[in-house]
MDTraj code that builds the backbone (N, CA, C; nanometers):
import mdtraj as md
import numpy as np

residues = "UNK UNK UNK UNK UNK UNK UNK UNK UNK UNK UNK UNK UNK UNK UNK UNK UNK UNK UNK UNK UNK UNK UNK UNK UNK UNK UNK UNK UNK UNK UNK UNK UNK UNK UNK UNK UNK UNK UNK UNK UNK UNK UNK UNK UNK UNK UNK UNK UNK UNK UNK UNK UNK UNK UNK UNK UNK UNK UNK UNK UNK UNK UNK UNK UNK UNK UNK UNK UNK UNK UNK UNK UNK UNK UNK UNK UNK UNK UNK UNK UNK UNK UNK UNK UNK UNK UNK UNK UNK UNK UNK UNK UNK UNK UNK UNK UNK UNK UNK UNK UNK UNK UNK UNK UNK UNK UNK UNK UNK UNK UNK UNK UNK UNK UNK UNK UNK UNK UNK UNK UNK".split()
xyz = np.array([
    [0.0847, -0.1175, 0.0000],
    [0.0000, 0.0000, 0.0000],
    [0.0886, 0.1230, 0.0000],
    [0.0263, 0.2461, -0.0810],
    [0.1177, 0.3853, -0.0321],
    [-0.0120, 0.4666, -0.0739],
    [0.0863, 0.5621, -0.0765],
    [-0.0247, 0.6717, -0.0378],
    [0.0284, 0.7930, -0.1587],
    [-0.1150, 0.8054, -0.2072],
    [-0.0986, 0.9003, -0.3330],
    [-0.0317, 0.9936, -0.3195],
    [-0.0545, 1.1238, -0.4520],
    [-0.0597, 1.2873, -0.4303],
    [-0.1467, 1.3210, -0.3185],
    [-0.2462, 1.2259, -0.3729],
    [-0.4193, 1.3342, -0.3360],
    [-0.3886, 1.2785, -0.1894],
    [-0.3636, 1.1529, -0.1305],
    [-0.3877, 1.1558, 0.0069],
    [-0.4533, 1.0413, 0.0341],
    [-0.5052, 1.0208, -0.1192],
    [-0.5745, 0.8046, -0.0634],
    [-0.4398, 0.7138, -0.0251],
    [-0.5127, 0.6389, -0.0133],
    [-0.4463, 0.5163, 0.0044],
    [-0.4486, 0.4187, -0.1136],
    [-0.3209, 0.3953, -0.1747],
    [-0.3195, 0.2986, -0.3078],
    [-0.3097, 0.1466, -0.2577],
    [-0.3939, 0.0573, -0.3045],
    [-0.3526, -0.0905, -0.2547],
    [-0.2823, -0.1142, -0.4247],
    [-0.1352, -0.1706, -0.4000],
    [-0.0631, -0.2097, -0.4755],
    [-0.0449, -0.3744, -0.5163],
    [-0.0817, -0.4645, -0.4019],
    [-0.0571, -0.5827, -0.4015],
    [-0.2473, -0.6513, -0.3789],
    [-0.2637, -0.7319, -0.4264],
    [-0.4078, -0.7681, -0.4451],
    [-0.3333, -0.9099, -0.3448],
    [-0.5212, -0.9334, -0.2513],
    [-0.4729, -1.0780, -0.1538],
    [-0.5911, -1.1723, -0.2321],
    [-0.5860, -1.2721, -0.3143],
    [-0.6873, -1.3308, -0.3185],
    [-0.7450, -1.3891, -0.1986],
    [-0.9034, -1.4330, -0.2223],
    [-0.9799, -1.4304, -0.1322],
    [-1.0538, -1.5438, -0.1886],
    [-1.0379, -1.6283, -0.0696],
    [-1.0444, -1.8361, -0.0716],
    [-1.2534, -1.8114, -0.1715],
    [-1.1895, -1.8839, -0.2488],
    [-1.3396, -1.9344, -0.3392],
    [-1.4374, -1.9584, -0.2441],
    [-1.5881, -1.9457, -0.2645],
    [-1.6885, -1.9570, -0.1441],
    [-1.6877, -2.0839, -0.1517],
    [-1.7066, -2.1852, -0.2669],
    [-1.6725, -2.3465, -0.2154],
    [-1.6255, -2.3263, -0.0876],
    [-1.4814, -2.3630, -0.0274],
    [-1.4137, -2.3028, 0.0465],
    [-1.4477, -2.3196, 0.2010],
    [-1.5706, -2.2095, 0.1546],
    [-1.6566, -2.1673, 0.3431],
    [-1.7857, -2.2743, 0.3835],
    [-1.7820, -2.3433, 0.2153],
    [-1.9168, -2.4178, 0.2193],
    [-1.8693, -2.5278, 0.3152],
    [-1.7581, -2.6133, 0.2243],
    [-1.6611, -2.6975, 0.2925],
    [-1.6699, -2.7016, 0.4124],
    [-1.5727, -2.5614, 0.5129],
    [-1.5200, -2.5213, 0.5657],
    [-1.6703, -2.5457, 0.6782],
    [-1.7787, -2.5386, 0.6728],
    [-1.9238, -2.4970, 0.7441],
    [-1.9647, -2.6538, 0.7634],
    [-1.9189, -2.7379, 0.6569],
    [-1.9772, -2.8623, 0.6570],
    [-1.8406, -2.9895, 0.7590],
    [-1.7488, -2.9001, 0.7816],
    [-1.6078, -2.9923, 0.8367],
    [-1.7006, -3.0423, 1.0102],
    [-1.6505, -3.1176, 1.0252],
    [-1.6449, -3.1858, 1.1976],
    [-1.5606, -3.0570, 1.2312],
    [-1.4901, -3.0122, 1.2148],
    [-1.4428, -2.9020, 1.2544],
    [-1.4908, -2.7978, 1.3099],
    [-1.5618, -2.7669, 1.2105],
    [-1.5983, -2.5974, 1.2751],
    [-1.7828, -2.6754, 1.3515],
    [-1.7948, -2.8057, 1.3063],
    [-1.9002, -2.8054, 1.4106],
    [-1.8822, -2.8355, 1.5236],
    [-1.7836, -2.9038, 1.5835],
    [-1.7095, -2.8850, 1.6965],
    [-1.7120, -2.7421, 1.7667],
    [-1.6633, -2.6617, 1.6269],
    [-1.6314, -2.4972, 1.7244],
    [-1.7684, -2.4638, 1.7404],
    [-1.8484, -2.4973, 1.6637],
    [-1.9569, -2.3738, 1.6710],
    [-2.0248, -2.4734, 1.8148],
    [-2.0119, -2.6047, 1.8448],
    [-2.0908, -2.7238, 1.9562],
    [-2.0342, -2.6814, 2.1097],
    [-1.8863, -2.5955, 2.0445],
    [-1.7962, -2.5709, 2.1757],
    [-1.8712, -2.4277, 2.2340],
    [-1.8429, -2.3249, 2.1229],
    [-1.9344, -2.2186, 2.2175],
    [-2.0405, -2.2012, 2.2445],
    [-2.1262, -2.3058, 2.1546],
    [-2.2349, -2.3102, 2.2231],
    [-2.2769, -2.3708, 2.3337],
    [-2.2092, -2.4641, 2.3792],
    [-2.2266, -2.5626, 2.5111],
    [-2.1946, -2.4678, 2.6167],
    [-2.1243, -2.3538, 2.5619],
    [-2.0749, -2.2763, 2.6873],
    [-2.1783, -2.1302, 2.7095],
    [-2.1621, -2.0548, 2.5832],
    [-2.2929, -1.9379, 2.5647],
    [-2.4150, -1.9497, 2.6044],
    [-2.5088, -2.0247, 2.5378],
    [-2.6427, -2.1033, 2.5661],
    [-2.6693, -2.0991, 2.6968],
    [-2.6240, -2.1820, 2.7923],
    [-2.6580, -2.2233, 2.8976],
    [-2.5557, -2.0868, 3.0187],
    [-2.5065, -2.0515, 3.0044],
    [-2.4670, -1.8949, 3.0575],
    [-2.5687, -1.7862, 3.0339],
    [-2.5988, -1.7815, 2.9342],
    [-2.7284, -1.7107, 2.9076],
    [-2.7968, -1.7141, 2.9677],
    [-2.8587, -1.7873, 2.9703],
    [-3.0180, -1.8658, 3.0369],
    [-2.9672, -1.8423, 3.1852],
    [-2.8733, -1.8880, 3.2638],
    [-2.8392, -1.8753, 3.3478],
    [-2.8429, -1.7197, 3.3874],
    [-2.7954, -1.6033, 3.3135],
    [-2.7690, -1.4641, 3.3891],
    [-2.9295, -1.4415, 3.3948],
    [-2.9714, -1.4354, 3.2726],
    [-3.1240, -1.3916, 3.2224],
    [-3.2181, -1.4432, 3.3118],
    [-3.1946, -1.5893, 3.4101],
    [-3.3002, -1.5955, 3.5145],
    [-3.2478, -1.5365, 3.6700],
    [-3.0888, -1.5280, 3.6285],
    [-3.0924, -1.4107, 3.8103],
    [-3.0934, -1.3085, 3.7805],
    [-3.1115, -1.2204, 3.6625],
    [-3.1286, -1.0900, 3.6396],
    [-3.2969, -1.1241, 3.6409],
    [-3.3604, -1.1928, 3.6092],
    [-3.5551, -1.1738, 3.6277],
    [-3.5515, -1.1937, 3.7716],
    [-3.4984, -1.2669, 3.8121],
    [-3.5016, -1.3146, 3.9748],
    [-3.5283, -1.1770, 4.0579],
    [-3.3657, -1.0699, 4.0274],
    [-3.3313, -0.9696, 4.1024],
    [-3.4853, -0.8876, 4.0718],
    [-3.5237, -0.8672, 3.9196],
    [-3.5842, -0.7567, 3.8950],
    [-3.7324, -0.8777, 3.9943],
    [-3.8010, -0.9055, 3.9861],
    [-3.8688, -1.0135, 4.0672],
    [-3.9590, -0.9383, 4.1739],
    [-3.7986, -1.0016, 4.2483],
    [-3.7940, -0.9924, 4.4201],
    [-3.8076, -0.8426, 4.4301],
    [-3.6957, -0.7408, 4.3649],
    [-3.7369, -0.5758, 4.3594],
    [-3.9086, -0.5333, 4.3653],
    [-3.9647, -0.5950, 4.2814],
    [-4.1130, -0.5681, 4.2553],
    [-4.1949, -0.6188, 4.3217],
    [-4.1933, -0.7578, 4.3439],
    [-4.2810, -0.8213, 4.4230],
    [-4.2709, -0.8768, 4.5769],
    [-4.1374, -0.8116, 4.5940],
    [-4.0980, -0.8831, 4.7629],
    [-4.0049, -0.7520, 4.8151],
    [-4.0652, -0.6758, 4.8717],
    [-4.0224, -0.5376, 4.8473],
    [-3.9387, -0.5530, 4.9865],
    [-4.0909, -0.5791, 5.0802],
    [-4.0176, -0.6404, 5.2452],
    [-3.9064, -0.7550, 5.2145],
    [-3.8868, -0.8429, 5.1380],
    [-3.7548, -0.9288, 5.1696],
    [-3.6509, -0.8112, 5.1459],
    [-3.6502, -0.7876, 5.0227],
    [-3.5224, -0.6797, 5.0025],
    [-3.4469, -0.6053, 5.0835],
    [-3.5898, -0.5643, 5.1488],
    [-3.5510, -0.4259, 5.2634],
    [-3.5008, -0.4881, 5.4332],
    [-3.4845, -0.6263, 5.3586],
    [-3.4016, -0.6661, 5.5141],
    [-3.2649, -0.6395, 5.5450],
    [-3.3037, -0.5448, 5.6133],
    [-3.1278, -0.5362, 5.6659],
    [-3.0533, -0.6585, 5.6707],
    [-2.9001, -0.6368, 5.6562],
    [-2.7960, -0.7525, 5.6461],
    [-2.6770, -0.6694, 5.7775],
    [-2.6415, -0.6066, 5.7439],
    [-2.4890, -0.5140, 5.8317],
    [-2.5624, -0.3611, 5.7679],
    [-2.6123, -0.3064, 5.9286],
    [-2.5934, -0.1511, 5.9514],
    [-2.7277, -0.1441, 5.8024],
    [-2.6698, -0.0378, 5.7601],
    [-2.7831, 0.0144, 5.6444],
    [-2.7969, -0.0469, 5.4998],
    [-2.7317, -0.1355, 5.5282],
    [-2.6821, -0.2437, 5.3804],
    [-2.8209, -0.3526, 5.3999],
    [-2.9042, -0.3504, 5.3274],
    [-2.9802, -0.4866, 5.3215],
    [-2.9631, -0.5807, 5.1768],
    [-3.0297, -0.6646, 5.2051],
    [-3.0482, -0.7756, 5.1246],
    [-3.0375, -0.7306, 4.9586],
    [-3.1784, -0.6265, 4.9513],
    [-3.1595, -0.5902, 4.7546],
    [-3.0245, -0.5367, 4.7328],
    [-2.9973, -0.4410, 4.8664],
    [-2.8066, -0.3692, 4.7566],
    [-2.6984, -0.4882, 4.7420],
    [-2.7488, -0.5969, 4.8816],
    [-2.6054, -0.6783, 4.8026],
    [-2.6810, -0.8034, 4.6847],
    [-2.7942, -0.8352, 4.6781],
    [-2.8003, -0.8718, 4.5058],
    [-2.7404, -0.8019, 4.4182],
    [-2.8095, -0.6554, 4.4458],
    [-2.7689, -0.5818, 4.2853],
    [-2.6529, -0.5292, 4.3010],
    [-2.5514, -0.5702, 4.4011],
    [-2.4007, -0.5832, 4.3965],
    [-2.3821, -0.6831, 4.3187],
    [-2.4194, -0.8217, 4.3523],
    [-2.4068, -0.9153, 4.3011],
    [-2.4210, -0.9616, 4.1163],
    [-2.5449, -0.8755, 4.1186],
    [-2.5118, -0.8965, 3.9554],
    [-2.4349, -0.8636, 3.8678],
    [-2.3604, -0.6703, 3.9725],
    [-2.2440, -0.6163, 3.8936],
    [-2.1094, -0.7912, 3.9019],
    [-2.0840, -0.8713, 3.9856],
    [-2.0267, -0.9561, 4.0450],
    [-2.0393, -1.0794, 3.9472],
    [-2.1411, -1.0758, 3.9327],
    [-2.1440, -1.2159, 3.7888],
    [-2.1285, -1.2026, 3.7196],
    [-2.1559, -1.0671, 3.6348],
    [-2.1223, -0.9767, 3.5176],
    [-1.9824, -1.0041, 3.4832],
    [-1.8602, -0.9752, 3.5586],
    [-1.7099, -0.9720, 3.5572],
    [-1.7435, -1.1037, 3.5626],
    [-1.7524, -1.2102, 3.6456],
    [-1.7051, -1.3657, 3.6489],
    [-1.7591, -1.4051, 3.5560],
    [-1.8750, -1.3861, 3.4911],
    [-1.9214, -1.4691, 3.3330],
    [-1.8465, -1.3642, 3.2619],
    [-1.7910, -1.2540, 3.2687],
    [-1.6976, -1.2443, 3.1284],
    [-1.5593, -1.3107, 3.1446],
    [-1.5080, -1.3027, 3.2650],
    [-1.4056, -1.3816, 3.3057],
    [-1.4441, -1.4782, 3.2513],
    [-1.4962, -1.5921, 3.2533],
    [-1.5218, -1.7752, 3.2394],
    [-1.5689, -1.7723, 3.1110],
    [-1.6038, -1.6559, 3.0282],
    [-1.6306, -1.6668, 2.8776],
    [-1.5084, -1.6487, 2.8455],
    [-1.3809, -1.5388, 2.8395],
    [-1.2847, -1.5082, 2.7769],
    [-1.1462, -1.6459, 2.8065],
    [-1.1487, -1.7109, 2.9168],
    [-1.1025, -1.8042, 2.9601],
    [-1.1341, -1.9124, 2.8880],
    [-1.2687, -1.9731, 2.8780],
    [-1.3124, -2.0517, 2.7855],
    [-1.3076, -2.0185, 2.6414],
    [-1.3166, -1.9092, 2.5859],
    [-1.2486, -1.8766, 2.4422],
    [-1.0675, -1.8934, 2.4299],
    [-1.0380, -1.8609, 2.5197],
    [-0.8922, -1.8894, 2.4935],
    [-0.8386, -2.0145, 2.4929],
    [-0.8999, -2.0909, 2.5779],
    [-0.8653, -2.2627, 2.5767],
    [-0.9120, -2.3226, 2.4672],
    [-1.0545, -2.3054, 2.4419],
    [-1.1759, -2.3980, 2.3394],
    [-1.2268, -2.3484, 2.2528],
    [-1.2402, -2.1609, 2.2365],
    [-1.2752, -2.1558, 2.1216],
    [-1.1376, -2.1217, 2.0028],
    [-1.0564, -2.0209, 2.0374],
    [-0.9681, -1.9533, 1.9538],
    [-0.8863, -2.0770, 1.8985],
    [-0.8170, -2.1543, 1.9658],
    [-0.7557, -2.2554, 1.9107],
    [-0.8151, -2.3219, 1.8308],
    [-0.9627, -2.3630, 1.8369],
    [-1.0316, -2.3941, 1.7265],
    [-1.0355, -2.3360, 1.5824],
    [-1.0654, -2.2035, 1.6163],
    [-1.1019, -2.1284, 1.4771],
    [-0.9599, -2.1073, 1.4288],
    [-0.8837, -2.0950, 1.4536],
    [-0.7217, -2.0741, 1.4425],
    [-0.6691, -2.1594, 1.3394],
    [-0.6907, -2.3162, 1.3973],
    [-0.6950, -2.4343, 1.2602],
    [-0.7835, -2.4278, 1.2114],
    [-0.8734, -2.3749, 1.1787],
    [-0.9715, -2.3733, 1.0540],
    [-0.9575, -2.2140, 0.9688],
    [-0.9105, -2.1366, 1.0518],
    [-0.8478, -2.0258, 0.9182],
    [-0.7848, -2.0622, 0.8883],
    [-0.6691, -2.1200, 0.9108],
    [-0.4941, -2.1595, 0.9061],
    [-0.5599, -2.2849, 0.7362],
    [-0.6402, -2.3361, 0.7746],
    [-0.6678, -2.4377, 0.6633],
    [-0.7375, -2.3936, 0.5697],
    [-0.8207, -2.2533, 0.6104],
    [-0.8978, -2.2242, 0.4716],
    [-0.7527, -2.0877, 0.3975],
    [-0.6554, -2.0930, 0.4798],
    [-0.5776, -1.9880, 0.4118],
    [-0.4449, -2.0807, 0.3154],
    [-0.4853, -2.1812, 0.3669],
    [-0.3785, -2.2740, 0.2774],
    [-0.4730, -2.3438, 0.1773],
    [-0.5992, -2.3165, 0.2208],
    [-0.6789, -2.4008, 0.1069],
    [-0.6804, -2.5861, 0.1080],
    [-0.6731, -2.6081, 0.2063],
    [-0.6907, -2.7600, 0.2914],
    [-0.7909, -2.8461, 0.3275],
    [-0.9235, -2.6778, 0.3239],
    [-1.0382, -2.7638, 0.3300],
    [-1.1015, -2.8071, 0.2459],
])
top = md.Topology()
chain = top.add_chain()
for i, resn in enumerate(residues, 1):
    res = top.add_residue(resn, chain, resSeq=i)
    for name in ("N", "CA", "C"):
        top.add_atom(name, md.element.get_by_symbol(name[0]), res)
traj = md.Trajectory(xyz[None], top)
């Protein structure tokens, strides 16, 4: 690449770009259904999981007003440390997602670009 008079940007070197065969392949491998079986075994059911203690929290807020408002320590009750808590799962499910992408997913997709850039699949 360089860069004109005017100030564009010239692409000088062309990258071909793998035939869609290729991705069809590439969609139909044990491979990438593995990857796509891996994050989903992990996404899916994390989901479902935040989405019923986030209805839970909003819930109990609305319909159990007296549980909430039970004191725990001094002026701290019960609803502030839930909705501490959800800031709290928030970080640990992105923690245990980015952890689990680094072990199970990236290494996955990694050999399957690596093979559609050599053209293997």
């Amino acid at each position: 690449m360089g860069r004109g008079g005017d100030g564009e940007v010239h692409v000088t070197e062309t990258q071909s770009q793998p035939d869609p065969e290729v991705f069809r392949r590439t969609q139909a491998s044990p491979e990438f259904h593995e990857l796509k079986r891996s994050f989903r075994g992990f996404a899916f059911p994390m989901t479902v999981a935040f989405l019923v203690w986030y209805l839970l929290y909003v819930l109990l807020s609305t319909y159990a007003v007296e549980l909430m408002s039970t004191p725990v320590i001094g002026d701290v009750n019960l609803g502030l440390l839930i909705s501490f808590g959800q800031f709290v799962t928030t970080f640990l499910l992105t923690w245990l997602y980015v952890r689990h992408a680094n072990r199970s997913i990236d290494p996955k997709a990694e050999a399957i670009r690596v093979e559609i850039e050599e053209g293997q699949v």
